[in-house]
C-alpha positions, 0 to 999 in steps of 0.5 A: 181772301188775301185779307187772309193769307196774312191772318192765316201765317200769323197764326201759324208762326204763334202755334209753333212759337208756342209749342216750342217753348212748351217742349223746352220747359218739359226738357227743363223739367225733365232735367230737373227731375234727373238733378232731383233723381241723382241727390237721392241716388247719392244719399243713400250710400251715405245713409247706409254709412251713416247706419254703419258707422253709429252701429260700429261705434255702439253709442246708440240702439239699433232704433236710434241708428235707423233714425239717423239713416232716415234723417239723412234720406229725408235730407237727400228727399227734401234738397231733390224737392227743392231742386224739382220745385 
């Protein structure tokens, strides 16, 4: 039974040790997702800009301004994926 004592604390200072640093990678993940969450937030006044502008200057059609405005989204989308990943 003493042989054992020690084996016992052993284990128990790995289990915490280990689920410590399980918490900490999901509050870095957790704070990945809010960097990712906040690129795409700010993209998208800028592709309602985007939109506006190229309406306003009547270069293009309709279609080709909605393109634009998903580029710029696909942009946002794309910079959050390599923030998250």
């Amino acid at each position: 039974m003493p042989k054992l004592k020690p084996l016992i604390t052993a284990a128990v200072i790995a289990i915490s040790f280990l689920s410590s640093s399980e918490i900490s990678f999901a509050a870095q993940q957790a704070q990945q997702r809010q960097q990712a969450r906040d690129v795409r937030q700010q993209a998208r006044p800028e592709a309602r800009q985007t939109k506006q502008d190229c309406r306003a200057a009547n270069q293009k059609s309709n279609a080709a301004c909605r393109q634009d405005k998903r580029h710029t989204k696909q942009d946002a989308r794309k910079t959050g994926r390599d923030i998250k990943y």
